[in-house]
CHARMM internal coordinates of N, CA and C (Angstrom, degrees):
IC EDIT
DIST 1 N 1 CA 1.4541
DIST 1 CA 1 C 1.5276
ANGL 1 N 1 CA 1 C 110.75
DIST 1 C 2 N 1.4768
ANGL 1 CA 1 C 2 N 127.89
DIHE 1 N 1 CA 1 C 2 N -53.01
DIST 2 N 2 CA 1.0189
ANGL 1 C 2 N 2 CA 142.40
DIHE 1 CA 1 C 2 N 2 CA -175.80
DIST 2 CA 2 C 1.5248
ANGL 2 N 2 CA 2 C 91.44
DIHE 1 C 2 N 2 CA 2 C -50.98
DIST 2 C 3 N 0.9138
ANGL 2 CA 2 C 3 N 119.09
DIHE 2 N 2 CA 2 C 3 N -64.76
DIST 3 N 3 CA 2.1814
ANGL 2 C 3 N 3 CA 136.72
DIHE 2 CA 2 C 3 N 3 CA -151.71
DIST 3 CA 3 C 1.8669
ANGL 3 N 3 CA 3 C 91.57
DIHE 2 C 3 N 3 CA 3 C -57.50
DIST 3 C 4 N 1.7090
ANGL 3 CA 3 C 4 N 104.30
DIHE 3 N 3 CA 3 C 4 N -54.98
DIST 4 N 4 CA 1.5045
ANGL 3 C 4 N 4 CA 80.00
DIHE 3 CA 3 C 4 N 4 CA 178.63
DIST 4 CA 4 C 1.8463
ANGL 4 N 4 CA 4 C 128.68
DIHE 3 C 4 N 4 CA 4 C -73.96
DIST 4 C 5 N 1.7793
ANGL 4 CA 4 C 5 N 94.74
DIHE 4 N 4 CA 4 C 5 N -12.23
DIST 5 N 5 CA 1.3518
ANGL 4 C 5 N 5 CA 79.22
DIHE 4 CA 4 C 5 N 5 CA 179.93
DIST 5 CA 5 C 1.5055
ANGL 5 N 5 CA 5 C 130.05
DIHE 4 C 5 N 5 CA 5 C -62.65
DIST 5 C 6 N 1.2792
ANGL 5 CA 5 C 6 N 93.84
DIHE 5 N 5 CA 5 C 6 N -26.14
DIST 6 N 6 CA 1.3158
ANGL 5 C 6 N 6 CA 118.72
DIHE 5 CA 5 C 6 N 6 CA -177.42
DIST 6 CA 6 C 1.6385
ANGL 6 N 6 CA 6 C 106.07
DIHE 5 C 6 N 6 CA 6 C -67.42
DIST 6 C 7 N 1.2467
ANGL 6 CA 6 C 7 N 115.26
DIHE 6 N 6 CA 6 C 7 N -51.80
DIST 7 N 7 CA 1.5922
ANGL 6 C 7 N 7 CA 118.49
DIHE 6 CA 6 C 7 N 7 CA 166.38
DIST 7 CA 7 C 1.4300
ANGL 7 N 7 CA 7 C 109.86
DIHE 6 C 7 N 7 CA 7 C -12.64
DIST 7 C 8 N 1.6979
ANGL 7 CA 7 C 8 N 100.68
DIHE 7 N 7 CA 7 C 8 N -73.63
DIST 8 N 8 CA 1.4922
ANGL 7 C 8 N 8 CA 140.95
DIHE 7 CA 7 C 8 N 8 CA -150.95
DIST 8 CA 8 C 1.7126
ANGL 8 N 8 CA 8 C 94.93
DIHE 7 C 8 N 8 CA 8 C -49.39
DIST 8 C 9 N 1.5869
ANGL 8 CA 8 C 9 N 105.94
DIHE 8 N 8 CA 8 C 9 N -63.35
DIST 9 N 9 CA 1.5043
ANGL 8 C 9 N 9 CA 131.61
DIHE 8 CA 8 C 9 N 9 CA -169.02
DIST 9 CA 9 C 1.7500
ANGL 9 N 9 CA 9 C 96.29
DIHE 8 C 9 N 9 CA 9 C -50.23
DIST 9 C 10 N 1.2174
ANGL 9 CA 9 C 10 N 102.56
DIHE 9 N 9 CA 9 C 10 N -68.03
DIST 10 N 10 CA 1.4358
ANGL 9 C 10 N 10 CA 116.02
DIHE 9 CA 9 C 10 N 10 CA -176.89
DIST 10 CA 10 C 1.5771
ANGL 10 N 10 CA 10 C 110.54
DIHE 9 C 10 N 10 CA 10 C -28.59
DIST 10 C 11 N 1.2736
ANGL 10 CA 10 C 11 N 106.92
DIHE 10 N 10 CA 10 C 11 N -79.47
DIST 11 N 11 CA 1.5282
ANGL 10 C 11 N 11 CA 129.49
DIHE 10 CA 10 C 11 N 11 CA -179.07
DIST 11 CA 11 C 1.8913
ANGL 11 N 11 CA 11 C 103.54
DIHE 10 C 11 N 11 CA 11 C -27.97
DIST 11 C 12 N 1.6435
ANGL 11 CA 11 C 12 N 96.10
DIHE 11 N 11 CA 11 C 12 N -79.37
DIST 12 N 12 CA 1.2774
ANGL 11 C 12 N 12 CA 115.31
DIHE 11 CA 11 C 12 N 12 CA 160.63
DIST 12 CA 12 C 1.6598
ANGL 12 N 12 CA 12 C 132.00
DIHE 11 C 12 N 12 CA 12 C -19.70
DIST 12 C 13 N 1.6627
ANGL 12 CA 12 C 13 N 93.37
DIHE 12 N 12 CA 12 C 13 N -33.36
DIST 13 N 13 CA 1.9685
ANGL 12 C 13 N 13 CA 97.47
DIHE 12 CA 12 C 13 N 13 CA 178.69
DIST 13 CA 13 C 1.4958
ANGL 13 N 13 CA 13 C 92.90
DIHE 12 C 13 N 13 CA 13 C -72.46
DIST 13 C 14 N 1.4131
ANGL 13 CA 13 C 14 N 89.79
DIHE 13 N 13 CA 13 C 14 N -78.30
DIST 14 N 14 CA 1.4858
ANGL 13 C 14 N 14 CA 108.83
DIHE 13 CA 13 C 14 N 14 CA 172.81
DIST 14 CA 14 C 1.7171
ANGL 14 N 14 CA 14 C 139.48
DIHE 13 C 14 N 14 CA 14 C -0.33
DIST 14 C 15 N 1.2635
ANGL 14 CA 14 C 15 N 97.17
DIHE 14 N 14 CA 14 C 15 N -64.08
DIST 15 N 15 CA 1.5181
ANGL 14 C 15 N 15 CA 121.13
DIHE 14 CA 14 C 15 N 15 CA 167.41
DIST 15 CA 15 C 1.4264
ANGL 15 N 15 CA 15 C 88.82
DIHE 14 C 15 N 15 CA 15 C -79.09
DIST 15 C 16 N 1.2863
ANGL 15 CA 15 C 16 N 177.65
DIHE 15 N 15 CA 15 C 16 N 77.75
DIST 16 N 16 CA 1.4686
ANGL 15 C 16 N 16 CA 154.38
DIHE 15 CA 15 C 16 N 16 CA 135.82
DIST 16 CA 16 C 1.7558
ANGL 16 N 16 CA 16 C 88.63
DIHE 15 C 16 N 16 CA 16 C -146.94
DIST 16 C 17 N 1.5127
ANGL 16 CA 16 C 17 N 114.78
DIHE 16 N 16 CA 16 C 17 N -40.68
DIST 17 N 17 CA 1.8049
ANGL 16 C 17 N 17 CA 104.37
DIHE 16 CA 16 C 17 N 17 CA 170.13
DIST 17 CA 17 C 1.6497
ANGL 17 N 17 CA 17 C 100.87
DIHE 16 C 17 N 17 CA 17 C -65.38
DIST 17 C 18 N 1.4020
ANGL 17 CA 17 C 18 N 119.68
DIHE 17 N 17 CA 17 C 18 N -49.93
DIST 18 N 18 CA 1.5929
ANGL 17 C 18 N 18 CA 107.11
DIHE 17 CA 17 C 18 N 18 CA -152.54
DIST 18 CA 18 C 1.8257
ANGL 18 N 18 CA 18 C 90.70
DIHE 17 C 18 N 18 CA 18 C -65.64
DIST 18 C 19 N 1.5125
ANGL 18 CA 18 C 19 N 136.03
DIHE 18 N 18 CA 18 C 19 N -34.40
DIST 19 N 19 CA 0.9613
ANGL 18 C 19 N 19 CA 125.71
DIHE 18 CA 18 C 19 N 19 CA -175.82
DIST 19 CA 19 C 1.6210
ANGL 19 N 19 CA 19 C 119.47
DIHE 18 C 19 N 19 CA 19 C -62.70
DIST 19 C 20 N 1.4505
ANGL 19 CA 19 C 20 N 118.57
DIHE 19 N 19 CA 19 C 20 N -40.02
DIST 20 N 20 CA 1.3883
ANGL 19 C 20 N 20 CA 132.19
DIHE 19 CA 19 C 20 N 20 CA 177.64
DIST 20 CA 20 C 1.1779
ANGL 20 N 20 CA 20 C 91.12
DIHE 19 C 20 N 20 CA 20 C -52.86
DIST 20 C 21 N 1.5299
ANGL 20 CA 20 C 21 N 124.52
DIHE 20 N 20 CA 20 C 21 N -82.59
DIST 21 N 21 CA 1.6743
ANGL 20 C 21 N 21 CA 122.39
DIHE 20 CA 20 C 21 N 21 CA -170.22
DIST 21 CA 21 C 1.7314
ANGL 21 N 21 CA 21 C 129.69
DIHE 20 C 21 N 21 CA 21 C -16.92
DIST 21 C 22 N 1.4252
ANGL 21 CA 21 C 22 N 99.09
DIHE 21 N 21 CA 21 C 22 N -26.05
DIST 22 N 22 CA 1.2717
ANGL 21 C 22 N 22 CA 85.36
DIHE 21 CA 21 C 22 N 22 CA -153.91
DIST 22 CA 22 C 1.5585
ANGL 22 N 22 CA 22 C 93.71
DIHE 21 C 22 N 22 CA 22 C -142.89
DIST 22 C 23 N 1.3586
ANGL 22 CA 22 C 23 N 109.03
DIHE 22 N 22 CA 22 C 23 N 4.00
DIST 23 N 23 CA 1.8568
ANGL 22 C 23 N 23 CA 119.43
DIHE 22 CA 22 C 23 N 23 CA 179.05
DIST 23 CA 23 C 1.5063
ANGL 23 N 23 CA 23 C 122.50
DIHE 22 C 23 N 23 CA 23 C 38.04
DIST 23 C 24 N 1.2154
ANGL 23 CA 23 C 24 N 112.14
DIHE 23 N 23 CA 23 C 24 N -15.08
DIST 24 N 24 CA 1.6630
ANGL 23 C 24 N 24 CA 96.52
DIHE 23 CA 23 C 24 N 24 CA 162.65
DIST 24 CA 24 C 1.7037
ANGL 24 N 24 CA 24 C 123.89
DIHE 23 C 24 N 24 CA 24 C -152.50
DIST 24 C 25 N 0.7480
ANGL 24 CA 24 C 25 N 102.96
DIHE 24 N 24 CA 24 C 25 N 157.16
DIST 25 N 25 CA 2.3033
ANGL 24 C 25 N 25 CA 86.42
DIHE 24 CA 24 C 25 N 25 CA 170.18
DIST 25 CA 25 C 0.6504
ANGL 25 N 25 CA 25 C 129.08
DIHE 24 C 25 N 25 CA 25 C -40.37
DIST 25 C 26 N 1.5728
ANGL 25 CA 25 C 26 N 109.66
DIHE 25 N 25 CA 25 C 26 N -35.86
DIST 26 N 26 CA 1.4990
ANGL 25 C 26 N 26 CA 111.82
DIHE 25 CA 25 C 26 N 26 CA -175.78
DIST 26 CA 26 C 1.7345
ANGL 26 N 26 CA 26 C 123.22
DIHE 25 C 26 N 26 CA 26 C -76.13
DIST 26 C 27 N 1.6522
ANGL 26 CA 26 C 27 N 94.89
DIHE 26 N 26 CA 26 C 27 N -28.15
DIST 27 N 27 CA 1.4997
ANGL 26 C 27 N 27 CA 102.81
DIHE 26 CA 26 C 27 N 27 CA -178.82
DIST 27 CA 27 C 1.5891
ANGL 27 N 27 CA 27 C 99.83
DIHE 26 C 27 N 27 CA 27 C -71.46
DIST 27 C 28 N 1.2496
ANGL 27 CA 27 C 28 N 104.12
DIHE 27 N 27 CA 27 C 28 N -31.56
DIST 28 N 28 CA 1.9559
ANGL 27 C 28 N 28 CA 98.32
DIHE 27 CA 27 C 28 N 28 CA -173.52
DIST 28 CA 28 C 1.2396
ANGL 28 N 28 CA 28 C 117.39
DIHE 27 C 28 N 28 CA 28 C -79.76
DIST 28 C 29 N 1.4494
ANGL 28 CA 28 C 29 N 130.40
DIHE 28 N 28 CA 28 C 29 N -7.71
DIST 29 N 29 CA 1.1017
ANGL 28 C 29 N 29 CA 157.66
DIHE 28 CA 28 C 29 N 29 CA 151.10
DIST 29 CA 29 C 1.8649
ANGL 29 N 29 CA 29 C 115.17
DIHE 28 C 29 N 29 CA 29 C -55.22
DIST 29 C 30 N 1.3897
ANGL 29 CA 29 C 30 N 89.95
DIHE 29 N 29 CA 29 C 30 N -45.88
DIST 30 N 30 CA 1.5969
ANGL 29 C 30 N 30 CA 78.31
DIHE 29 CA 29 C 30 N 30 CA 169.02
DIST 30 CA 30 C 1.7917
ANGL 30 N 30 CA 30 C 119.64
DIHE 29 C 30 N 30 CA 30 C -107.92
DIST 30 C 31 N 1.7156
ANGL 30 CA 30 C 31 N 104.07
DIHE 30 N 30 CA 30 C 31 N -9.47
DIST 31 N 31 CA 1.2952
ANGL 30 C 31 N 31 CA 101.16
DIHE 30 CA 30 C 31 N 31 CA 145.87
DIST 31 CA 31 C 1.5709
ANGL 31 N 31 CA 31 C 128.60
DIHE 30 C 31 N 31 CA 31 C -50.84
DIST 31 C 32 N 1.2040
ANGL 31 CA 31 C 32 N 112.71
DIHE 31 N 31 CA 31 C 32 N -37.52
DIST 32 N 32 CA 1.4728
ANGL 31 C 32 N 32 CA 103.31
DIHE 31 CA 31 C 32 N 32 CA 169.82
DIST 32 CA 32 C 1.3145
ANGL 32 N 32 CA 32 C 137.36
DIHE 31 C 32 N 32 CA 32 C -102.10
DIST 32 C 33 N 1.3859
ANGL 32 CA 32 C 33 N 97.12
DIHE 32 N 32 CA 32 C 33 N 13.63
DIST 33 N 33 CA 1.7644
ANGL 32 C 33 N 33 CA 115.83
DIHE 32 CA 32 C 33 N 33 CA -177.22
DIST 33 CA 33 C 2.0019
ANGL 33 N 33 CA 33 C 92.88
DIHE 32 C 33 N 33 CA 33 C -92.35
DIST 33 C 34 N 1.6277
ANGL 33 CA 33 C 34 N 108.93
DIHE 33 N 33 CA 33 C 34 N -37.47
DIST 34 N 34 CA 1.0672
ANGL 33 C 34 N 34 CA 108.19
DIHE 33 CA 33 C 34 N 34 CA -172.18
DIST 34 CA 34 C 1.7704
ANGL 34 N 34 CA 34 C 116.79
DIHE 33 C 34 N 34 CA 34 C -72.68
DIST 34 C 35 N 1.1256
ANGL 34 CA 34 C 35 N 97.96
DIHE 34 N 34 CA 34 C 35 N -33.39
DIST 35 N 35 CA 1.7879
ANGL 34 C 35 N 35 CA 111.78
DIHE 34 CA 34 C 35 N 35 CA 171.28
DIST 35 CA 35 C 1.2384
ANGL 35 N 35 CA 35 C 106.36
DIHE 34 C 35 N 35 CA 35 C -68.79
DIST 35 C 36 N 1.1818
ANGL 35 CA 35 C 36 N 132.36
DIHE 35 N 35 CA 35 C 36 N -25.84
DIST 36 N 36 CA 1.4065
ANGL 35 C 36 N 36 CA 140.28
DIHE 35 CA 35 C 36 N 36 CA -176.78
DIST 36 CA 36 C 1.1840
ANGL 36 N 36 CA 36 C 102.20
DIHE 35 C 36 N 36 CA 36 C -65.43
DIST 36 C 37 N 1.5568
ANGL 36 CA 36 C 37 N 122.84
DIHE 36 N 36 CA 36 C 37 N -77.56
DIST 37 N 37 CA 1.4506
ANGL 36 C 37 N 37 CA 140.38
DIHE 36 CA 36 C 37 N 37 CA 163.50
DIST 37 CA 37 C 1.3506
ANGL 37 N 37 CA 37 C 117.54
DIHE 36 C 37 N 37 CA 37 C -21.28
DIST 37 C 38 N 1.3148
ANGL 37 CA 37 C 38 N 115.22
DIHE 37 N 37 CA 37 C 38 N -48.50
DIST 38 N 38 CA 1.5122
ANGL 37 C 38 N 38 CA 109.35
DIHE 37 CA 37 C 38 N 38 CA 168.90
DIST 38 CA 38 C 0.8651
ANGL 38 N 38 CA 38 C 141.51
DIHE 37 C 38 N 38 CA 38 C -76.33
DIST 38 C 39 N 1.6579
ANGL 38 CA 38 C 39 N 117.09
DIHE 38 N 38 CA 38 C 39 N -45.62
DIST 39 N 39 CA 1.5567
ANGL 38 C 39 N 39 CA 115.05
DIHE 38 CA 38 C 39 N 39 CA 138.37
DIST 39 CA 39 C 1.3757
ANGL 39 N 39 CA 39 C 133.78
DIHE 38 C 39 N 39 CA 39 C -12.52
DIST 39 C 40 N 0.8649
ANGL 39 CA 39 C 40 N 105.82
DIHE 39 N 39 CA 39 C 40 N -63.35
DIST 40 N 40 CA 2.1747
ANGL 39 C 40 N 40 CA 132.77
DIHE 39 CA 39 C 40 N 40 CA -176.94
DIST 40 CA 40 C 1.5009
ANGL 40 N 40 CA 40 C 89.78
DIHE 39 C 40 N 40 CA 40 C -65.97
DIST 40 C 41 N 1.3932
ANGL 40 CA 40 C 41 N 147.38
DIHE 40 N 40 CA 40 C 41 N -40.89
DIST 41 N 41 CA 1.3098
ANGL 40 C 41 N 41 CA 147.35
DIHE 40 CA 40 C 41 N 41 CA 159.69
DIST 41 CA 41 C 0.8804
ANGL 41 N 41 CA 41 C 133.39
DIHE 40 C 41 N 41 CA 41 C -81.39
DIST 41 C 42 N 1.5353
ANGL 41 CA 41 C 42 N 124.32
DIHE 41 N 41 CA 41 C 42 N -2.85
DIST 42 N 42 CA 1.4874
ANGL 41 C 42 N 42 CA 126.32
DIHE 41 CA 41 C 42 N 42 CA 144.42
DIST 42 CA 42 C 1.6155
ANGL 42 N 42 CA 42 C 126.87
DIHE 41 C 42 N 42 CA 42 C -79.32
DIST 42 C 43 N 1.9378
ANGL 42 CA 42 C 43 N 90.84
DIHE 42 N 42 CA 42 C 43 N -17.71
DIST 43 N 43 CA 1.6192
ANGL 42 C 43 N 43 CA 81.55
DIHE 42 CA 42 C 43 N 43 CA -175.14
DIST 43 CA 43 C 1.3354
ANGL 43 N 43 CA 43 C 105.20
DIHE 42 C 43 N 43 CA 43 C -88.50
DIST 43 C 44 N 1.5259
ANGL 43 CA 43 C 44 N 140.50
DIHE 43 N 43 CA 43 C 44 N 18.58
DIST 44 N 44 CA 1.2794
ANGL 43 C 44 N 44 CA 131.17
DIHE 43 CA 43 C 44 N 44 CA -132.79
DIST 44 CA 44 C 1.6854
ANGL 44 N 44 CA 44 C 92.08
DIHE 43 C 44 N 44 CA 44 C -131.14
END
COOR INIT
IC SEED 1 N 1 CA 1 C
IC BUILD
């Protein structure tokens, strides 16, 4: 019981920093369009 609460909490930080970072979908949306891009230009 304890282990998942802790799961729950965990998950919960987690998802609530990556959301702060970047304040909306749309910004995280192009956070990962931009990581994308670089990737694809490192392998190149």
């Amino acid at each position: 019981m304890f282990r998942r609460i802790l799961v729950v909490f965990t998950s919960l930080f987690f998802s609530l920093m990556l959301l702060a970072g970047c304040n909306t979908m749309e910004g995280f949306g192009e956070d990962v369009e931009q990581a994308g891009d670089e990737i694809e230009e490192a392998t190149n």
